[in-house]
KEVO-18675 format. One record per atom (N, C-alpha, C): residue number from 1; atom name; x, y, z. Coordinates in steps of 0.02 Angstrom, whole numbers, always signed. Example, Ala and Ser with C-alpha at 12.3 -4.5 7.8 and 13.67 -1.06 7.14 Angstrom:
% residues 2
> 1;N;+660;-284;+390
> 1;CA;+615;-225;+390
> 1;C;+660;-165;+390
> 2;N;+642;-112;+354
> 2;CA;+684;-53;+357
> 2;C;+645;+2;+394
This chain:
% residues 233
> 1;N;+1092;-486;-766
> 1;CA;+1045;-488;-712
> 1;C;+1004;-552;-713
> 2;N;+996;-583;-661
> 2;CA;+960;-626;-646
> 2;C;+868;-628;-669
> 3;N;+858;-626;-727
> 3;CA;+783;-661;-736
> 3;C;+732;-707;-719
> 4;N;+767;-767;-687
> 4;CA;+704;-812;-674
> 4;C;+647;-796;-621
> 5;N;+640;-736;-587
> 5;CA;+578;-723;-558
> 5;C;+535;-704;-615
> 6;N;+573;-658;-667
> 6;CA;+516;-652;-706
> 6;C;+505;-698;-776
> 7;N;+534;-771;-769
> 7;CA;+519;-829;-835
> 7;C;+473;-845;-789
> 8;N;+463;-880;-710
> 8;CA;+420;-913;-688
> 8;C;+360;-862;-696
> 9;N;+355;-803;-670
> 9;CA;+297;-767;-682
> 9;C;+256;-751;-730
> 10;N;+317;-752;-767
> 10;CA;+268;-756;-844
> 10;C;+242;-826;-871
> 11;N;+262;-882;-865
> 11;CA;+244;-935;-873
> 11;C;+177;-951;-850
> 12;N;+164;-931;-780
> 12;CA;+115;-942;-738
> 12;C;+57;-881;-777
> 13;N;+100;-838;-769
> 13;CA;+33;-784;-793
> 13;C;-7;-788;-862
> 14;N;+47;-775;-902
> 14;CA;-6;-819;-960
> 14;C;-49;-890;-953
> 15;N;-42;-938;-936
> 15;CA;-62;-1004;-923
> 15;C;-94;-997;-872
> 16;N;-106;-953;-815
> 16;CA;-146;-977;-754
> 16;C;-228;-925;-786
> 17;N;-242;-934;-828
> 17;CA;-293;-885;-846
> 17;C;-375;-928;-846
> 18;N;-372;-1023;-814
> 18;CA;-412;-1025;-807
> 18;C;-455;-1033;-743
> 19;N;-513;-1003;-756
> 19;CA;-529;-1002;-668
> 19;C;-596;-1072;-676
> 20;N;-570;-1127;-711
> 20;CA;-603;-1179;-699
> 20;C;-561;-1244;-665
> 21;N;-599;-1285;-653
> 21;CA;-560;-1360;-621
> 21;C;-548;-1365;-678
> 22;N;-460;-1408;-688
> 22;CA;-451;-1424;-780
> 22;C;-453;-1518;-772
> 23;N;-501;-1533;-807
> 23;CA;-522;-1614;-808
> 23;C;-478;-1633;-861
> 24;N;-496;-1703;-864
> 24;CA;-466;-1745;-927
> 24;C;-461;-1695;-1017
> 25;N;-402;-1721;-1024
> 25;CA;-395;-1662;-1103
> 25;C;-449;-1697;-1160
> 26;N;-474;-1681;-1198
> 26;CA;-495;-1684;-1250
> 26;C;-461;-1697;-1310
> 27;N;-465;-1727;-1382
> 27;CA;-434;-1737;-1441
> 27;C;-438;-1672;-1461
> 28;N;-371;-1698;-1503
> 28;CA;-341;-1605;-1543
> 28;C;-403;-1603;-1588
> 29;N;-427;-1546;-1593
> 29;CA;-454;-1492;-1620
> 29;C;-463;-1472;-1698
> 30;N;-517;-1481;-1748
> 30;CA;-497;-1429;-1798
> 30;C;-462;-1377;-1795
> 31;N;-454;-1336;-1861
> 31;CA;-424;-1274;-1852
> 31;C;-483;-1229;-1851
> 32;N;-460;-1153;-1813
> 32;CA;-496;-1116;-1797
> 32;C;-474;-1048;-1805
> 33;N;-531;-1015;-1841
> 33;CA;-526;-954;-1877
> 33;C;-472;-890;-1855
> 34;N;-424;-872;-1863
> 34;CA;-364;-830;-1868
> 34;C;-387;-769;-1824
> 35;N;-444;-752;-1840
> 35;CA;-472;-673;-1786
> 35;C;-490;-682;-1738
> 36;N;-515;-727;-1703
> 36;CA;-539;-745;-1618
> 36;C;-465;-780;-1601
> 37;N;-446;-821;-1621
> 37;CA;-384;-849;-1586
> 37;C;-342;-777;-1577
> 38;N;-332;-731;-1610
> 38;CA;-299;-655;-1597
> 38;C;-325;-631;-1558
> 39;N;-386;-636;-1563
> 39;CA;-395;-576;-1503
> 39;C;-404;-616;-1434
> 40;N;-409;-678;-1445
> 40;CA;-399;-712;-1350
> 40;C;-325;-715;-1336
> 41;N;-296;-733;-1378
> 41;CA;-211;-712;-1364
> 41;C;-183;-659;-1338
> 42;N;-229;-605;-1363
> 42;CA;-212;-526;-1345
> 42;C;-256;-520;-1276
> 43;N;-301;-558;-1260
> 43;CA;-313;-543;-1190
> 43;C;-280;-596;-1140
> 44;N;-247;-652;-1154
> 44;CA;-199;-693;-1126
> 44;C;-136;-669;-1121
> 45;N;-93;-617;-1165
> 45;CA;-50;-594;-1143
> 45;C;-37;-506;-1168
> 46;N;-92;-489;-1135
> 46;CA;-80;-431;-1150
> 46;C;-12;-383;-1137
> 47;N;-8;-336;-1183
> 47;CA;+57;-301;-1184
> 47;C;+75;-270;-1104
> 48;N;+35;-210;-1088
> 48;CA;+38;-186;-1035
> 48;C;+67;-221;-968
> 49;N;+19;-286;-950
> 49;CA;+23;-307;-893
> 49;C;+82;-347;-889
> 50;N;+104;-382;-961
> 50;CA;+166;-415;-951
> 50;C;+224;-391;-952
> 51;N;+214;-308;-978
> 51;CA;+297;-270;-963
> 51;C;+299;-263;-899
> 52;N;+213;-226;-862
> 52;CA;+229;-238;-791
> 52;C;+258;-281;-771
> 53;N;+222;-346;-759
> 53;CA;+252;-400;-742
> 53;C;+329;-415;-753
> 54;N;+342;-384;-790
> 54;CA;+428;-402;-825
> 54;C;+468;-362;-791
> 55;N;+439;-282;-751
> 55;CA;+460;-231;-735
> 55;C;+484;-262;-646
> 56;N;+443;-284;-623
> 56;CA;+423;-297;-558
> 56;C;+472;-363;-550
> 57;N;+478;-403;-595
> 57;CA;+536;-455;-579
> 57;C;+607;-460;-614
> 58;N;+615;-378;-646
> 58;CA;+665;-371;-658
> 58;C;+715;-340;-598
> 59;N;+663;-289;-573
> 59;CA;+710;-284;-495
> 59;C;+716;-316;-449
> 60;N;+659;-364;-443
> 60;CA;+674;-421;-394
> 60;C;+731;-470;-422
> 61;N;+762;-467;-460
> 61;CA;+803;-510;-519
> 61;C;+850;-475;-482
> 62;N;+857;-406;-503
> 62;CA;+920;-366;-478
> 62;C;+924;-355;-444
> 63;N;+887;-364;-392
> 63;CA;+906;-356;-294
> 63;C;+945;-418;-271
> 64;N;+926;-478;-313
> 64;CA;+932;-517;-305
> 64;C;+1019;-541;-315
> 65;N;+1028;-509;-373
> 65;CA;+1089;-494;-396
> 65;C;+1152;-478;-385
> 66;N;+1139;-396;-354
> 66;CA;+1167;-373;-324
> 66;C;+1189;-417;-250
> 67;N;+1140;-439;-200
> 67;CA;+1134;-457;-137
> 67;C;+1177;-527;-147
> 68;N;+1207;-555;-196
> 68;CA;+1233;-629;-199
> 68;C;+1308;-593;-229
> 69;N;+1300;-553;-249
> 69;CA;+1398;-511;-256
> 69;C;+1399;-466;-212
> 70;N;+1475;-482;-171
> 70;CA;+1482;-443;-133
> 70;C;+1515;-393;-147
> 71;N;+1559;-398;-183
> 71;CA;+1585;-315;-211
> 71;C;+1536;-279;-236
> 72;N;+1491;-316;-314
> 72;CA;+1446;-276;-324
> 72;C;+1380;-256;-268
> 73;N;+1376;-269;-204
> 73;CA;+1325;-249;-153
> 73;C;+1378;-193;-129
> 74;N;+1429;-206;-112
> 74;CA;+1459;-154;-75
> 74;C;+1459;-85;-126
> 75;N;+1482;-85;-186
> 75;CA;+1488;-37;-222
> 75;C;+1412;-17;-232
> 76;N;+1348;-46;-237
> 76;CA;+1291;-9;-242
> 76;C;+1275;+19;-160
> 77;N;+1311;-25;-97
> 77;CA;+1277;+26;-35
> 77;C;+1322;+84;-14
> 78;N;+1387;+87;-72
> 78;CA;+1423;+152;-58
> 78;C;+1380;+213;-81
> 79;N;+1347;+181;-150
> 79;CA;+1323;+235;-196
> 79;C;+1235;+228;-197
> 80;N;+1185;+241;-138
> 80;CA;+1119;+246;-119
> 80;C;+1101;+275;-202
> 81;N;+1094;+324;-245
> 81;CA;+1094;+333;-299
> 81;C;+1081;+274;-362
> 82;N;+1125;+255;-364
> 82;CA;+1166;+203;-429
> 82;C;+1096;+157;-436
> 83;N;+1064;+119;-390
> 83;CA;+1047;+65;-381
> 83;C;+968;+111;-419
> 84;N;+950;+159;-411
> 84;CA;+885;+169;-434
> 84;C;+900;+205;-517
> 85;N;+957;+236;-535
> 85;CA;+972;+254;-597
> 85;C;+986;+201;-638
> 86;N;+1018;+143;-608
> 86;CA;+1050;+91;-639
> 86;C;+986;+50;-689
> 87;N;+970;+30;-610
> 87;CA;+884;-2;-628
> 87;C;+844;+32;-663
> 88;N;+834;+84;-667
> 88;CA;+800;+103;-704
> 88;C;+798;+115;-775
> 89;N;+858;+137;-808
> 89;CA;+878;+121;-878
> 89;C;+859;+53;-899
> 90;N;+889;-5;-862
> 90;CA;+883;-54;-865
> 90;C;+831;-94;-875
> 91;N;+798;-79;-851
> 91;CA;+714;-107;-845
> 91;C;+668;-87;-892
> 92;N;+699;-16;-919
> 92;CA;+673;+11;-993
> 92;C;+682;-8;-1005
> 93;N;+752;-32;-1035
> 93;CA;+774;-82;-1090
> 93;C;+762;-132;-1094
> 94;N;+747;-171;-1040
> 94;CA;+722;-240;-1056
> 94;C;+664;-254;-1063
> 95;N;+612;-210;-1055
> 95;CA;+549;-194;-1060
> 95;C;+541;-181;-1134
> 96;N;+577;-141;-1167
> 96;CA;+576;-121;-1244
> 96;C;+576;-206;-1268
> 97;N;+644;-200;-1231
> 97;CA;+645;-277;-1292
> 97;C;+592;-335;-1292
> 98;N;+559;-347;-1250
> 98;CA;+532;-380;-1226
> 98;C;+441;-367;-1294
> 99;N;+420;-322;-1260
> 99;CA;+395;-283;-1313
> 99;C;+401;-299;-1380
> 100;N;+451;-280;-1407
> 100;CA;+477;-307;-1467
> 100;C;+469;-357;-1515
> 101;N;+491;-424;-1449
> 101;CA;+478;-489;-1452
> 101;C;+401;-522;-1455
> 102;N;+374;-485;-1410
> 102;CA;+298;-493;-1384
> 102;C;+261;-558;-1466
> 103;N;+257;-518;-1535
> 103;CA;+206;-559;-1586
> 103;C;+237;-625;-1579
> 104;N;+307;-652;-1567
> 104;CA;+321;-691;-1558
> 104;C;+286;-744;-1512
> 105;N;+285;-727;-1461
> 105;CA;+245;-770;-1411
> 105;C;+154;-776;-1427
> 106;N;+162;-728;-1445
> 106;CA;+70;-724;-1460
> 106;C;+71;-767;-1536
> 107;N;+107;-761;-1584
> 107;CA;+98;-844;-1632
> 107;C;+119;-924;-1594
> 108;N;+138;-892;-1568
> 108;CA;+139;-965;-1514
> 108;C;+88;-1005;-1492
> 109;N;+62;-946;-1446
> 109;CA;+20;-972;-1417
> 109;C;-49;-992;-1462
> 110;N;-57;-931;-1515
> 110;CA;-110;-960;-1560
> 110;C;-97;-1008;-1595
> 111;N;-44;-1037;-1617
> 111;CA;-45;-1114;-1637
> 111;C;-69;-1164;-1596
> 112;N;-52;-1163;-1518
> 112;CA;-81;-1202;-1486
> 112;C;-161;-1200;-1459
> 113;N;-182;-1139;-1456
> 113;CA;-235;-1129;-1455
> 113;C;-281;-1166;-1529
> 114;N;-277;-1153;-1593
> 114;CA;-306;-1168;-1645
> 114;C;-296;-1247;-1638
> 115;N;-238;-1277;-1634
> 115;CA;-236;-1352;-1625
> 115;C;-277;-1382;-1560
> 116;N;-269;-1341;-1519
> 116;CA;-318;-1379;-1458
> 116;C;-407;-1373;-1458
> 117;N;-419;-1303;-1460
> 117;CA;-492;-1290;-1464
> 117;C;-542;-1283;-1511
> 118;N;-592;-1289;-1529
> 118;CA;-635;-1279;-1574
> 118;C;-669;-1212;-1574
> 119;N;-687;-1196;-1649
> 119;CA;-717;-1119;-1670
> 119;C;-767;-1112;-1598
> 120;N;-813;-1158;-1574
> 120;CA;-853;-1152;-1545
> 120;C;-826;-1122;-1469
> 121;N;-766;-1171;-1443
> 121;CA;-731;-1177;-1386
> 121;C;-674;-1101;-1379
> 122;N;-662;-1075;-1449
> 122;CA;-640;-1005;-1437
> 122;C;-674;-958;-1425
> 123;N;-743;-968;-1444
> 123;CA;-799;-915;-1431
> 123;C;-807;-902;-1375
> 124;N;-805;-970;-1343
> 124;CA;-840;-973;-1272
> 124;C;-792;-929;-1218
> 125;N;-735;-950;-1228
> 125;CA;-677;-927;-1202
> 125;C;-655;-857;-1206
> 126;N;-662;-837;-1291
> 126;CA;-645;-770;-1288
> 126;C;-723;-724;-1260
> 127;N;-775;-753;-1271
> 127;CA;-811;-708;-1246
> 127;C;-809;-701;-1155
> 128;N;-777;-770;-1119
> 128;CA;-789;-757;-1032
> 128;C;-741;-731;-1035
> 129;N;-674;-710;-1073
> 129;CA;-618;-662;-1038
> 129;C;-629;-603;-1062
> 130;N;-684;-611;-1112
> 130;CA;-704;-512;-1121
> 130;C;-746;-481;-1082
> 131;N;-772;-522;-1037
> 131;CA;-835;-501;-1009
> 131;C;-809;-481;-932
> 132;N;-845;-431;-895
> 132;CA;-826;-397;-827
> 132;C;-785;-444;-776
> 133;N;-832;-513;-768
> 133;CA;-808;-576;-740
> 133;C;-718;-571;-756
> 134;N;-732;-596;-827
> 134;CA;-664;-633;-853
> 134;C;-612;-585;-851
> 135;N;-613;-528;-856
> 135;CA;-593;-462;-857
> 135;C;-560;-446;-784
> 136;N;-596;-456;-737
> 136;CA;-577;-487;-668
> 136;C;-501;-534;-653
> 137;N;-530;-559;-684
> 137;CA;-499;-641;-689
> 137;C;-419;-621;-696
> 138;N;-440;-595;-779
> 138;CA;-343;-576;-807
> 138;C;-316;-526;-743
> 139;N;-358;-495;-733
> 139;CA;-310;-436;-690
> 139;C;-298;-453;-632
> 140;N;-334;-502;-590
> 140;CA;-309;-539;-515
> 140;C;-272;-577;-534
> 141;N;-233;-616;-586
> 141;CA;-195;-655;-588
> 141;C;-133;-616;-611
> 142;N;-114;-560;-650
> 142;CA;-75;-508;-654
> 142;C;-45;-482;-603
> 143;N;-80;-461;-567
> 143;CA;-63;-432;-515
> 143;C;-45;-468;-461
> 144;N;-68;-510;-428
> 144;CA;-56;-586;-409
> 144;C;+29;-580;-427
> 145;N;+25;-612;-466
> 145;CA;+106;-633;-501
> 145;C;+147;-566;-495
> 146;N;+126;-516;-513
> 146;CA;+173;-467;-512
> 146;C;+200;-436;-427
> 147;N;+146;-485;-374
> 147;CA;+159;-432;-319
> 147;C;+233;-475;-278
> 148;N;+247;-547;-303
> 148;CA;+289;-575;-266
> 148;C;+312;-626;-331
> 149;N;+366;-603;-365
> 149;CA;+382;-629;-438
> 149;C;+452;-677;-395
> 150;N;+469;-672;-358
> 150;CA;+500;-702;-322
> 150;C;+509;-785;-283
> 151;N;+437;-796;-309
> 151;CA;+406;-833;-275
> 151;C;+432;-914;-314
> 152;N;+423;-978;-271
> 152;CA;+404;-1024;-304
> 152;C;+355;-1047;-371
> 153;N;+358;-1079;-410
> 153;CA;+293;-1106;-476
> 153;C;+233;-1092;-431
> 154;N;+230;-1147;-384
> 154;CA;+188;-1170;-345
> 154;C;+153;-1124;-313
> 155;N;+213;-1059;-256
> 155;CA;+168;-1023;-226
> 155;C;+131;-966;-272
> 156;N;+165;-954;-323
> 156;CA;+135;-920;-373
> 156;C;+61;-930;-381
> 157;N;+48;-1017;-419
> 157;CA;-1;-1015;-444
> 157;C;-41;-1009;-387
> 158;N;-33;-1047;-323
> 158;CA;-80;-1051;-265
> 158;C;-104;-967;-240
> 159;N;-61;-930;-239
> 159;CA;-83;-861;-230
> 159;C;-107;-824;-302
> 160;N;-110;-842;-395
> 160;CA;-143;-824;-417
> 160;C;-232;-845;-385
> 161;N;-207;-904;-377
> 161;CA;-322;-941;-355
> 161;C;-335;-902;-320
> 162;N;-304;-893;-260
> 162;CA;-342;-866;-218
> 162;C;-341;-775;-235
> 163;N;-291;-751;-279
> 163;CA;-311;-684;-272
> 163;C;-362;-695;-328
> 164;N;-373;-731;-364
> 164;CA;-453;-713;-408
> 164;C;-511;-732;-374
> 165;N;-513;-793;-324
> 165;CA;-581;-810;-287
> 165;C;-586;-745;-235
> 166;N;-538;-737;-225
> 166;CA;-534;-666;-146
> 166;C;-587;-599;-195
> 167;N;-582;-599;-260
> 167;CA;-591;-543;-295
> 167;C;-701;-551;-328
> 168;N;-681;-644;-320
> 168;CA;-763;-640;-340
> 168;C;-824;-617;-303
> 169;N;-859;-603;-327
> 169;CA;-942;-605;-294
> 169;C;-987;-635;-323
> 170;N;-1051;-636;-297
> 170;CA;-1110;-664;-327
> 170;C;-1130;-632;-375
> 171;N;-1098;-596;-406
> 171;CA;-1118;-587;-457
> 171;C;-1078;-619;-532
> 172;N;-1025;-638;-506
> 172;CA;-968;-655;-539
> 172;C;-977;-741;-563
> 173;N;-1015;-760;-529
> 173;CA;-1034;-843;-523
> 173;C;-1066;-879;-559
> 174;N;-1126;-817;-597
> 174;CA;-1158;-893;-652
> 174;C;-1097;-885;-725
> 175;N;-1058;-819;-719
> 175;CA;-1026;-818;-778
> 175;C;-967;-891;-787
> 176;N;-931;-885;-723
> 176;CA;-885;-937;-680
> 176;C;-925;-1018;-697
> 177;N;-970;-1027;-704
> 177;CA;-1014;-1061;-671
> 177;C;-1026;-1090;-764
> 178;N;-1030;-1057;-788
> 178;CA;-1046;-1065;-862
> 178;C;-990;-1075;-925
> 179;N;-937;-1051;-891
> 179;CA;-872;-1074;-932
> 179;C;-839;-1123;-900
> 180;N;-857;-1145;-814
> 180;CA;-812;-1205;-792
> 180;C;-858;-1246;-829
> 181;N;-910;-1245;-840
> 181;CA;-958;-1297;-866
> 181;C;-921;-1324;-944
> 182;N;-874;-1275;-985
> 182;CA;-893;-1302;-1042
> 182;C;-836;-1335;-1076
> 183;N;-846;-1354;-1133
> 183;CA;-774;-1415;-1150
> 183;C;-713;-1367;-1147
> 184;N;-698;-1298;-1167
> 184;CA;-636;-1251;-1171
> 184;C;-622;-1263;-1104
> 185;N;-661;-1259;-1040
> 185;CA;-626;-1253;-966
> 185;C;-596;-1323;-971
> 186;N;-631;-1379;-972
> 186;CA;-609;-1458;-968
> 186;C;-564;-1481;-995
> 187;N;-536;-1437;-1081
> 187;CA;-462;-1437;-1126
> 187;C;-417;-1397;-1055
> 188;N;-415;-1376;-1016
> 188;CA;-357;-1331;-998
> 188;C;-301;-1366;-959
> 189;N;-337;-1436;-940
> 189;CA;-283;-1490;-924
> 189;C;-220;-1504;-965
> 190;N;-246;-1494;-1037
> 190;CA;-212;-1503;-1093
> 190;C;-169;-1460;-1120
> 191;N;-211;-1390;-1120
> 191;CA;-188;-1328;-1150
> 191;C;-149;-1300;-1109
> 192;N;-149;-1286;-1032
> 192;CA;-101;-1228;-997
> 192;C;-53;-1253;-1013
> 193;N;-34;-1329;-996
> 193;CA;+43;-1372;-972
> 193;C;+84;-1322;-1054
> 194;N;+47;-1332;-1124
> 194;CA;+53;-1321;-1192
> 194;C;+102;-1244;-1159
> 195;N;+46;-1192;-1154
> 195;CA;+66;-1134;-1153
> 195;C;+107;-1111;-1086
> 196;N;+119;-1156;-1050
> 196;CA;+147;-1115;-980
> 196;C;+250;-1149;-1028
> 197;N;+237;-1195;-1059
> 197;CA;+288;-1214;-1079
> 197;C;+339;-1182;-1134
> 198;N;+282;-1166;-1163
> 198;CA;+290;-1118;-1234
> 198;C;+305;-1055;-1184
> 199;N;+274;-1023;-1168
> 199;CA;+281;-945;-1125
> 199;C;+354;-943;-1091
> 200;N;+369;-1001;-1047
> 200;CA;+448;-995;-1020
> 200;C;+500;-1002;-1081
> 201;N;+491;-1059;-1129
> 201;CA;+546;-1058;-1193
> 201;C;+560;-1003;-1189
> 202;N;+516;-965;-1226
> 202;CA;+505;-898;-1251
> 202;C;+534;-853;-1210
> 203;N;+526;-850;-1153
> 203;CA;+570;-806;-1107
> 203;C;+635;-808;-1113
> 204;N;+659;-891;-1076
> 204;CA;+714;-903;-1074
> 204;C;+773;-895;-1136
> 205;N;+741;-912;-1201
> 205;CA;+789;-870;-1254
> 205;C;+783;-795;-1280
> 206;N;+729;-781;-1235
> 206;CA;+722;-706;-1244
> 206;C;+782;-644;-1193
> 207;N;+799;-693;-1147
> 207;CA;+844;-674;-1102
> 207;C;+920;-680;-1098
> 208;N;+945;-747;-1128
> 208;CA;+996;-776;-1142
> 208;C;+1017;-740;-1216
> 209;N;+988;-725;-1263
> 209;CA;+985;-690;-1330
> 209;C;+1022;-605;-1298
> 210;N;+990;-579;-1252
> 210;CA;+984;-512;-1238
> 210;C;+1037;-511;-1182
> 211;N;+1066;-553;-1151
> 211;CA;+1093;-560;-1071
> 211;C;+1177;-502;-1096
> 212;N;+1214;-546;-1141
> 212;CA;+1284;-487;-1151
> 212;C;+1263;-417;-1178
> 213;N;+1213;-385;-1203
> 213;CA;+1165;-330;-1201
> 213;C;+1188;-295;-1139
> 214;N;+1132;-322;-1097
> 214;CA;+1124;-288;-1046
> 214;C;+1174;-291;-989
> 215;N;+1208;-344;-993
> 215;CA;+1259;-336;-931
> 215;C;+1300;-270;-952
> 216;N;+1323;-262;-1032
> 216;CA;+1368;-229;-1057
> 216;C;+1331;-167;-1019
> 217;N;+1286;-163;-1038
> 217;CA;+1240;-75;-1029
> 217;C;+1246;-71;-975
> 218;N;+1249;-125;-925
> 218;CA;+1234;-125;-856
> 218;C;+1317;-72;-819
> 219;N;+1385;-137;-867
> 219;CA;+1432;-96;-844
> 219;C;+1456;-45;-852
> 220;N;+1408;+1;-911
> 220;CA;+1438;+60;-931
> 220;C;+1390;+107;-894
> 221;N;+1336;+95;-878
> 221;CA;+1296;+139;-833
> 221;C;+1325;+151;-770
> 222;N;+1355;+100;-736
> 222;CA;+1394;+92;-674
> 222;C;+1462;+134;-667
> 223;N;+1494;+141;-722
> 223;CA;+1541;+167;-745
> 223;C;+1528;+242;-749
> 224;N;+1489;+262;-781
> 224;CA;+1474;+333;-795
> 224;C;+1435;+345;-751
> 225;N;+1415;+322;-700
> 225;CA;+1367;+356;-624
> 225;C;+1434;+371;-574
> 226;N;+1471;+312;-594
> 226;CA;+1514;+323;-542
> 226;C;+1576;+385;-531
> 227;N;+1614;+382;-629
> 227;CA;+1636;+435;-651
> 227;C;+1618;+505;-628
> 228;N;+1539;+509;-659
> 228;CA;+1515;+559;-640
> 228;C;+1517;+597;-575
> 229;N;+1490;+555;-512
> 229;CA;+1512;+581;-448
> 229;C;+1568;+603;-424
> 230;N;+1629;+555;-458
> 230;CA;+1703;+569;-418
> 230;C;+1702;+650;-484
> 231;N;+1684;+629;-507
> 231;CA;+1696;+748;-544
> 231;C;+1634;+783;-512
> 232;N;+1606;+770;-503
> 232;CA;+1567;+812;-458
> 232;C;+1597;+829;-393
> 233;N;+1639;+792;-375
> 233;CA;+1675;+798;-327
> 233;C;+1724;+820;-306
């Protein structure tokens, strides 16, 4: 099945997490303490939202799929059935694995995080994405990405901005207002390009690793849906 709706989405989604202008980068960084770089990682790619996310452009993957083979389109519009049993195993499974993989990407990203920012510049950071604001933030850009995984880099990120500004209020603004201000927002010139780069690797051999997997599962599910009906019959 076709993946790259969901490498670009995930790329973007982890990496589009800042809601500041990103200025000129800053020099690399001391190192920085092992327990805040964890837990901003864990709110940069949290588990939940990125199986979603993985869920949502796995069928857009496989609509996609299907609709570019024509035998395999014809054989799923004989069988209205197939296409939601199929997918659905499927999307478990790649969701498990995915899962699986997950500490992988999160030491990733905390290497680049510890090399780029300072103890001070993680604070700042992990405390605006823990807070109601920032909290905001992760989940309009989640959802964002997850509603059209289909999409261009570009229209992606342009419809993450606006679904987090669409989501602010005045109340949301001196927090906004206080982390675009500080050197962590001004590194992100530096840091996303880091992690939106790292986040696709990571996909892309996460997929290519798993791809004769799942086609296999794919053709034996197809096989035994189909079996099944002609004896039912």
């Amino acid at each position: 099945m076709s993946m790259k709706p969901f490498l670009a989405a995930l790329a973007l989604g982890v990496a589009a997490l800042s809601p500041a202008q990103a200025f000129a980068g800053a020099p690399i960084a001391a190192p920085v303490a092992d327990g805040d770089v964890q837990k901003l990682v864990a709110l940069m790619a949290p588990e939940d939202s990125i199986t979603r996310l993985a869920g949502r452009a796995f069928d857009t993957g496989m609509d996609q799929e299907i609709a570019a083979d024509a035998k395999m389109k014809a054989v799923f519009d004989a069988n209205p059935g197939l296409r939601e049993q199929v997918g659905a195993r499927l999307r478990t499974e790649f969701t498990t694995i995915l899962v699986g993989a997950l500490p992988s990407l999160r030491a990733q990203l905390s290497g680049i995080l510890q090399a780029e920012l300072t103890p001070a510049e993680v604070t700042d950071t992990l405390t605006f994405f823990s807070s109601p604001t920032g909290a905001k933030v992760r989940a309009s850009v989640y959802e964002s990405m997850g509603e059209a995984p289909g999409q261009s880099q570009a229209e992606m990120q342009q419809a993450a901005i606006q679904a987090v500004m669409s989501k602010m209020t005045a109340e949301d603004y001196p927090a906004l207002m206080a982390f675009g201000g500080s050197t962590a927002a001004q590194k992100m010139n530096t840091v996303n390009p880091k992690i939106q780069a790292a986040s696709q690797a990571w996909a892309e051999k996460l997929v290519v690793a798993n791809k004769p997997r799942m086609e296999a599962l794919a053709t034996k599910l197809t096989a035994d849906y189909l079996a099944g009906k002609q004896k039912a019959n």
